[in-house]
PABAKOL-470121 format. One record per atom (N, C-alpha, C): residue in one letter; x, z, y. Coordinates in steps of 0.05 Angstrom, whole numbers, plus 32768, in hexadecimal, padded with zeros to 4 digits. Atoms other than C-alpha are relative to their C-alpha. Layout:
# residues N
aXZY ...
//
This chain:
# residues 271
x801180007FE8 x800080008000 x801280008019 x7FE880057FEB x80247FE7803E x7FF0801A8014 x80087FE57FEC x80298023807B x7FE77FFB8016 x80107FFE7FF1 x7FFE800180AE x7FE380067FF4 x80167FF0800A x7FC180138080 x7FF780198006 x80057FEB8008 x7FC68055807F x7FFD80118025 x7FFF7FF87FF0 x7FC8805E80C7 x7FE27FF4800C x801880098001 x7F7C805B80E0 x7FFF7FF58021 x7FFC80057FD7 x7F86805B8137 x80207FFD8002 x7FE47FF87FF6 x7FCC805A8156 x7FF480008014 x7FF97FEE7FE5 x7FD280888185 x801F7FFD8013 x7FEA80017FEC x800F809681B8 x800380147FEA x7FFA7FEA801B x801180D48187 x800B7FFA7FF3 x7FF880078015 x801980AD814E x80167FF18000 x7FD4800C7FF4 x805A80858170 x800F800F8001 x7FF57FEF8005 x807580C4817C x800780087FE3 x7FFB7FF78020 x806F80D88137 x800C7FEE7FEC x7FF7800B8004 x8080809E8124 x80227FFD7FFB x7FE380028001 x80CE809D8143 x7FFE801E7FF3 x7FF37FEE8008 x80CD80DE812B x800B80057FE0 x7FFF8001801D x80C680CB80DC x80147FEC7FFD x7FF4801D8006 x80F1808980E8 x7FF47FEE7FFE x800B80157FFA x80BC805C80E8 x80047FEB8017 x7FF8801D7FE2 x80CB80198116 x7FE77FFC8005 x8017800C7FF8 x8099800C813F x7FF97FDC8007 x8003802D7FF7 x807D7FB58143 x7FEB8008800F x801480027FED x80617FA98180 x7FFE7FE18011 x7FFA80177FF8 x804E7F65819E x7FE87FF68016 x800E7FFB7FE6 x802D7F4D81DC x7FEB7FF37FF3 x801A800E8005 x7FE57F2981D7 x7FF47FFB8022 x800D80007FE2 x7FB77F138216 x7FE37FED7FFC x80188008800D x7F787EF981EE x7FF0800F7FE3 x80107FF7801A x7F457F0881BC x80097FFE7FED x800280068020 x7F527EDB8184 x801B7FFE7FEE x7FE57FF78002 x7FA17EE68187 x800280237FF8 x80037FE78009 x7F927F2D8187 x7FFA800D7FE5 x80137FF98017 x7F617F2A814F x801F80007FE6 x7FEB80058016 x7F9E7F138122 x801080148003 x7FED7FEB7FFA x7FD17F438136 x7FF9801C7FF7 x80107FE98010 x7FA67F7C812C x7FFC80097FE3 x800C8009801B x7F8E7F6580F3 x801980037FE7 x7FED7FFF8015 x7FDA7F5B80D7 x801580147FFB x7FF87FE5800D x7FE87FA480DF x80208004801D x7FEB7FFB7FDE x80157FA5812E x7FF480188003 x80077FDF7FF9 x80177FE88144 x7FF57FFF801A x800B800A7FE7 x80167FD48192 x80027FEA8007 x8002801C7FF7 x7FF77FA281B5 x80057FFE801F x80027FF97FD0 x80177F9A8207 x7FF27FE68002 x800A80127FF1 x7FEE7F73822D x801580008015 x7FE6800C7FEF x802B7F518252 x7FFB7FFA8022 x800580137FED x80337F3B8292 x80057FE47FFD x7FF580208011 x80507F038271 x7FF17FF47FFA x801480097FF7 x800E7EEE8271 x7FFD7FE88014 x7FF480177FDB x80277ECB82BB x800B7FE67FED x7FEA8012800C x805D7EA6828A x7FEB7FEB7FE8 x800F800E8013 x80337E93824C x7FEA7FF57FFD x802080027FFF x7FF17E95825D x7FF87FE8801C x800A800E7FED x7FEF7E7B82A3 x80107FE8800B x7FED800E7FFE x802E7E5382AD x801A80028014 x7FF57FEC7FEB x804C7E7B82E2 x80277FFF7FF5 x7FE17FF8800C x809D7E7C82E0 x800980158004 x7FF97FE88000 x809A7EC082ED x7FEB80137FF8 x80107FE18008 x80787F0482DA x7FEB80068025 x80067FFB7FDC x806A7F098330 x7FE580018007 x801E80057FF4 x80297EDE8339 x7FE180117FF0 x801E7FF88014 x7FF27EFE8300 x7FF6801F8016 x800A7FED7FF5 x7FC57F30832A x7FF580137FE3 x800C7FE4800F x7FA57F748315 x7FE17FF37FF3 x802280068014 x7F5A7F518303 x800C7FEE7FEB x7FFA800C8019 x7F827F1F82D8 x800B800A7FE5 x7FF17FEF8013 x7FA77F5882B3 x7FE7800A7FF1 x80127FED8012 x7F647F7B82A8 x7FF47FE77FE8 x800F801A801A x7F3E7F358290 x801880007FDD x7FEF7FFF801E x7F767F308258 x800080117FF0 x7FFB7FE8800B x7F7A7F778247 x7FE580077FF4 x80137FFC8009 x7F2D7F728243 x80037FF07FE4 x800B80178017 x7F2A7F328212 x8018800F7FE8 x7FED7FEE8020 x7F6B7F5D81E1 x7FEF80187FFD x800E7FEC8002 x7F3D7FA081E6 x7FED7FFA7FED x801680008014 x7F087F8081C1 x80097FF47FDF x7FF280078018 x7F327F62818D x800A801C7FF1 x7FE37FEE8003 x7F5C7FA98183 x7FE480127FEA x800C7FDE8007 x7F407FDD814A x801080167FF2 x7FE87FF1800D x7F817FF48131 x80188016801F x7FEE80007FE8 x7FB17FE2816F x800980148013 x80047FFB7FE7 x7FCB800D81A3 x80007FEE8015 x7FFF80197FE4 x7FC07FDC81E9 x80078013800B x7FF980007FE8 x7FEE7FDE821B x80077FED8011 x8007800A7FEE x7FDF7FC7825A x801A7FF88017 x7FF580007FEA x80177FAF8292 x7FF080078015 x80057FF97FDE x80117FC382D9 x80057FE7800A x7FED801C7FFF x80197F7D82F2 x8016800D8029 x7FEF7FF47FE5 x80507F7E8337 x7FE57FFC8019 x80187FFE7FE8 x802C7F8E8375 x7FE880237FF7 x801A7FF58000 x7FFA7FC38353 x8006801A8000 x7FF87FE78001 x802780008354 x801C800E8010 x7FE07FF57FF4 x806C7FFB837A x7FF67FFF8015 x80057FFF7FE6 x804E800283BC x7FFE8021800C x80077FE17FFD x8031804783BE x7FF0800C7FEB x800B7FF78015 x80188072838B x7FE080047FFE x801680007FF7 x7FD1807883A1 x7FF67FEF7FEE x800480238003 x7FCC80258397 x800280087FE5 x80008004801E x7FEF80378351 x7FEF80097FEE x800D7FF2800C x7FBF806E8335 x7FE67FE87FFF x801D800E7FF8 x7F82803A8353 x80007FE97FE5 x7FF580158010 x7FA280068328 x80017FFF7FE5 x80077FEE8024 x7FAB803282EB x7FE580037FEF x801C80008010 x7F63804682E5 x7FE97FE68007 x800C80158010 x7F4C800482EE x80037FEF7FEC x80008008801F x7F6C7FE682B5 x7FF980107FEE x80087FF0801B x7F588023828F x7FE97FF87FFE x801E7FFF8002 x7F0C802082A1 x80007FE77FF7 x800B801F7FFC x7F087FD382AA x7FFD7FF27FE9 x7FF980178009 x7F2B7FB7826D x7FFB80137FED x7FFD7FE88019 x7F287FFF8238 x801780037FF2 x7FE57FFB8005 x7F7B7FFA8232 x7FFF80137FFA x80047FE38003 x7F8D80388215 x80178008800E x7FEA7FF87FEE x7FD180338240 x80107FF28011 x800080177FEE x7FF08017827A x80247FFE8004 x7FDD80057FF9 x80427FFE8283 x80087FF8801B x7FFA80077FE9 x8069800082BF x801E7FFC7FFD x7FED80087FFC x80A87FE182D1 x8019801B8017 x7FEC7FF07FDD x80E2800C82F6 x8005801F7FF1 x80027FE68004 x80FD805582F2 x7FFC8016801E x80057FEC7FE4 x810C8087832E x7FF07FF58012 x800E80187FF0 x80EC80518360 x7FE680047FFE x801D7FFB8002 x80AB805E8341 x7FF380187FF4 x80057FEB8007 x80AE80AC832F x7FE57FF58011 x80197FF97FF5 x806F80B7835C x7FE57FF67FF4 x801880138007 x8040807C8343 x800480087FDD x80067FF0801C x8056809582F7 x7FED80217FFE x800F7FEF7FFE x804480DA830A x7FE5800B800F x801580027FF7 x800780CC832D x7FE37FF77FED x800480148015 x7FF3809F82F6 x7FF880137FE8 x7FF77FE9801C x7FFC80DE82B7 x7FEE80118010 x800D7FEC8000 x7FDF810782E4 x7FDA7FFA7FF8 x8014800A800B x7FA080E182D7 x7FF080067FEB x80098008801F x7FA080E8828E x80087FE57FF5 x7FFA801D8005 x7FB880A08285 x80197FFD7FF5 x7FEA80048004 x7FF08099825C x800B7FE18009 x7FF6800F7FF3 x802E80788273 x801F7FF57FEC x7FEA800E8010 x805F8043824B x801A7FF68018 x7FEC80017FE8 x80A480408276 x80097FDE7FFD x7FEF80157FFF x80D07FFE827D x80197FFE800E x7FEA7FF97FF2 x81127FFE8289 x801C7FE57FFC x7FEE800A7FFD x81557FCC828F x7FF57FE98006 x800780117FF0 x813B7F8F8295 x7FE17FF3800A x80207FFC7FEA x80FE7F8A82CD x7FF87FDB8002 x800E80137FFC x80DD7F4782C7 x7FF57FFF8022 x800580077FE5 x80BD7F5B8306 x80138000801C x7FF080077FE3 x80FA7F618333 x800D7FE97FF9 x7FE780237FFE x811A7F1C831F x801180008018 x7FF4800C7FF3 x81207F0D8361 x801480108000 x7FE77FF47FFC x814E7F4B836D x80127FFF7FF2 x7FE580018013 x817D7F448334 x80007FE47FFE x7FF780218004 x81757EF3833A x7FFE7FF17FE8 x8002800D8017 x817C7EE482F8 x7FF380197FE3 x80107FF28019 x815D7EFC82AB x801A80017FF2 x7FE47FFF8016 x81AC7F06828F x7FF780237FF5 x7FFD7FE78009 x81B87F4A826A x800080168014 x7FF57FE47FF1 x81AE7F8C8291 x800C80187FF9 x7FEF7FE98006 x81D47FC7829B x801B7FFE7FEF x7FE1800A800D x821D7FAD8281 x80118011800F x7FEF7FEE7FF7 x823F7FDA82B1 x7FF3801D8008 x800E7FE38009 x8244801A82B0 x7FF2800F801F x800D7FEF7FEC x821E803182F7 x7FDE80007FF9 x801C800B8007 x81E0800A82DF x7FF7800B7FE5 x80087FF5801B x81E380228298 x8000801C8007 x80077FE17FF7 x81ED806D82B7 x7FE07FFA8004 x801A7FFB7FF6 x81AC806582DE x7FEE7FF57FF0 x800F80068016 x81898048829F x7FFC80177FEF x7FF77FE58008 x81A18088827E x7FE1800E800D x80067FED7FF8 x818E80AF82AE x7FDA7FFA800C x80277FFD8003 x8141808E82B9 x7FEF7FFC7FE6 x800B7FF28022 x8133808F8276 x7FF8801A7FFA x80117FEB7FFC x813280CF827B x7FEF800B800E x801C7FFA7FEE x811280DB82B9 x7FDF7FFA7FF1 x8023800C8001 x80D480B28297 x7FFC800F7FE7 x800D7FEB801D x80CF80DD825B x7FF5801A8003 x80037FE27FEB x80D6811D828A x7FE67FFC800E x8016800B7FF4 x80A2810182AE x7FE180097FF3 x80197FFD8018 x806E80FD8273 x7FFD7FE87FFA x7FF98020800B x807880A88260 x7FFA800F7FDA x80027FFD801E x806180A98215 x801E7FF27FED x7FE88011800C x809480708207 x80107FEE8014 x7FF6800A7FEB x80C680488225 x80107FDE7FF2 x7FF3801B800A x80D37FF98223 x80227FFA800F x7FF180077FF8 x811A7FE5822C x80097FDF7FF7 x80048019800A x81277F9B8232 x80257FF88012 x7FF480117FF8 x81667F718236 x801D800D7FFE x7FEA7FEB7FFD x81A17FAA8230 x800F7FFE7FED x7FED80048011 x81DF7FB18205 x7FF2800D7FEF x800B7FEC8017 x81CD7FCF81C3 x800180198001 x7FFA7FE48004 x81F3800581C6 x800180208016 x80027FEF7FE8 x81E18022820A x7FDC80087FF6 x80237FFA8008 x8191801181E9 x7FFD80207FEF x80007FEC8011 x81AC804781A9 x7FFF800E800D x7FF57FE67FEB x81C3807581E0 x7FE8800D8007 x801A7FFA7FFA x817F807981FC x7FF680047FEB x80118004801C x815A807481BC x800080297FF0 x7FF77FE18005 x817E80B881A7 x800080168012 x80027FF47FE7 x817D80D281E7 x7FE480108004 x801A7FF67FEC x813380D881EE x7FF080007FE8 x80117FF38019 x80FF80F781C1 x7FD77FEC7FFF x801280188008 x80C980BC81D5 x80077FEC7FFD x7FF180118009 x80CC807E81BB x80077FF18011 x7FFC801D7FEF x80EF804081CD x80007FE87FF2 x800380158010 x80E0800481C1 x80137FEA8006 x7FF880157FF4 x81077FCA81CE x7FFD7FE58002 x8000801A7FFF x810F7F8081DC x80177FF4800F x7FEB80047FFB x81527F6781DC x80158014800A x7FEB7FE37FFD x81727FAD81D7 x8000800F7FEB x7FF37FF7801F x81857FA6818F x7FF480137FEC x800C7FF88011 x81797FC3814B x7FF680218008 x7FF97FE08007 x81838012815E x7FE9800E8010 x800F7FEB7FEB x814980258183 x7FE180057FE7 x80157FF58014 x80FB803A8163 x7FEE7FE97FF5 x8015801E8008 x80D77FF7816A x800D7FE98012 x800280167FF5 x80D87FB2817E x7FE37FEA800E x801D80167FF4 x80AC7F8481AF x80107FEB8004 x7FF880157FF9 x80A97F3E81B8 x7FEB7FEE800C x8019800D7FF7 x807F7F0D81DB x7FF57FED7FF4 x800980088014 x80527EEF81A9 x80007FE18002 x7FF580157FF9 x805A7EA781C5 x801C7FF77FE9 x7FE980088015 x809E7EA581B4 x8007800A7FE4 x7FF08000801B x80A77EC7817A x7FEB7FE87FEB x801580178017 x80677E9F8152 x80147FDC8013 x7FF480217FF4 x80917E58817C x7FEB7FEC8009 x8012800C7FF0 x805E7E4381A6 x800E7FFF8013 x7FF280147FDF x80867E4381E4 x80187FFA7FF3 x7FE38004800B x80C47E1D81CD x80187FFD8015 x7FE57FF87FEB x80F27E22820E x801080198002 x7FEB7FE77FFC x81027E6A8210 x800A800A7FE1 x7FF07FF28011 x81387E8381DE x8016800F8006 x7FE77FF17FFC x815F7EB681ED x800E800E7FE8 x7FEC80008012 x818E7ED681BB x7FEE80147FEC x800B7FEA8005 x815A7F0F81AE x7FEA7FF87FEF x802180038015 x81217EE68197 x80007FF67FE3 x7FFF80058019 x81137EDB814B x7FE67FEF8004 x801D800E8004 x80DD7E9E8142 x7FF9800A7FE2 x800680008018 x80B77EB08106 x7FE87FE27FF5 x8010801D8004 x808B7E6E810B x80067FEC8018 x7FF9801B7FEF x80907E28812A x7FDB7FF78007 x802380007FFD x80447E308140 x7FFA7FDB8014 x800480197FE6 x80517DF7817A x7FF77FE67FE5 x800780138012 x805C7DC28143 x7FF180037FF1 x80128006800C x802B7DD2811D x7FE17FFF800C x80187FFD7FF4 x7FF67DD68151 x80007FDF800F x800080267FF2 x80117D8B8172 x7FFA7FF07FE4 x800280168018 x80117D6D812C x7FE07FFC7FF3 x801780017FFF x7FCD7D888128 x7FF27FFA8007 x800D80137FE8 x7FB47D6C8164 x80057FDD8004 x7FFE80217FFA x7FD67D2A8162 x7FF47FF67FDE x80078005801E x7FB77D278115 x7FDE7FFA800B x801E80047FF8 x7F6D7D2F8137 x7FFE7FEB8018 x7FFC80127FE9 x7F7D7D068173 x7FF67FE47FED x7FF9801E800E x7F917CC6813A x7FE47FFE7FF4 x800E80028014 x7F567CD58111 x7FE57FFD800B x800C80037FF2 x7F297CD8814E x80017FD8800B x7FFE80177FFB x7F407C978165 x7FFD7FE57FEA x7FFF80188007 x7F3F7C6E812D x7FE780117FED x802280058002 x7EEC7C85811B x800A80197FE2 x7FFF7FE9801E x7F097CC080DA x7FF480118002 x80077FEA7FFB x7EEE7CEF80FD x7FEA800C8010 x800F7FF4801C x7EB17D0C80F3 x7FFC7FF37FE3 x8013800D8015 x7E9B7CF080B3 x7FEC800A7FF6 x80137FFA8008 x7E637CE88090 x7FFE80247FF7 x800A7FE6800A x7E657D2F8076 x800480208012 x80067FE97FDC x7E737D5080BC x7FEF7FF6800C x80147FFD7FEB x7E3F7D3180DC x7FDC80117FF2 x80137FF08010 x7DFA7D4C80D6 x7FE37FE77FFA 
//
């Protein structure tokens, strides 16, 4: 009997308990129903509703443009799909680094709006206030840390973060802040491995990673690329487990041919 059976809800609890037995946590993004429905279904522990959404969904070359009602609509159409899942929700940029007020407002409308059970924010010290404004709520809070999709512009490029050691200190050192805090878990994306272990051991909630190597509690990836539906981005981190693109063009240019030359309906599809 495989483990995701035996587990009836996942909780934030049950991640905890989780790193604490050694269990790895699989977690992978979604931003629809019928994507969801599968995922769920094939036994993922969490489901983030991405901002990456901007990237996959809308076409956006950055994480920047997707607003707060587009986060909820997505987070609504994975909610109804989810009966296992934990969903978590991004903060998209704009809905929480301003003032904490804005962020709490932000928080409990993806809670109410969309029925997320949790919401992710990008950043550490920078956004103590809007985290602990946020918890004080009741709303649990998933951290993110090394590399920030939403500041591109400031660091310019999507290379590896934290390689030297002032940046990897203050990775350190907000890692912890966000556990101190009350953060259930914490995503670290894009970091050397062995600064990810450092953390990983460091801190008694989990971490998950994405492209910060084998040594941490779980892994996320953005379901796009790993199933190979978007075939441009490969970075060193991603594993394709399917070539979905080709089989979805060969599919289409198969009904296209069969359309055009009269195959398709036949007699025993029509009515």
């Amino acid at each position: 009997m495989s483990q995701h059976k035996e587990v009836k809800l996942v909780t934030t609890h049950q991640l905890l308990a989780m790193k604490q037995r050694g269990e790895k946590i699989s977690m992978l993004t979604a931003y629809d129903f019928s994507m969801a429905t599968i995922l769920d279904g094939a036994g993922i522990d969490v489901l983030l509703v991405g901002d990456s959404a901007s990237n996959v969904m809308a076409g956006h070359e950055t994480t920047l443009p997707i607003t707060l009602d587009q986060m909820i609509y997505h987070a609504q159409s994975v909610v109804r799909a989810v009966k296992r899942a934990l969903v978590v929700v991004d903060m998209p940029f704009g809905s929480y680094q301003g003032n904490s007020s804005e962020a709490l407002r932000s928080a409990i409308r993806i809670m109410k709006e969309s029925g997320g059970h949790a919401i992710k924010l990008e950043g550490g010290a920078e956004i103590k206030e809007s985290i602990t404004r946020i918890l004080t709520a009741g709303i649990p809070v998933m951290g993110h840390l090394g590399l920030t999709p939403q500041s591109i512009y400031k660091f310019g490029t999507y290379t590896v973060r934290a390689k030297e050691e002032a940046e990897a200190q203050k990775l350190i050192e907000d890692a912890q802040l966000l556990q101190d805090l009350g953060c259930f878990a914490l995503v670290l994306e894009k970091i050397p491995s062995a600064l990810a272990k450092q953390v990983a051991e460091k801190l008694s909630i989990p971490v998950i990673g994405i492209g910060a190597g084998p040594n941490v509690d779980g892994q996320v990836l953005v379901v796009h690329d790993m199933l190979g539906i978007t075939k441009e981005f490969k970075p060193r981190f991603l594993r394709r487990y399917a070539e979905l693109a080709d089989l979805m063009s060969d599919a289409v240019t198969r009904y296209v041919k069969d359309v055009k030359d009269h195959n398709f309906p036949s007699a025993e599809e029509a009515y």
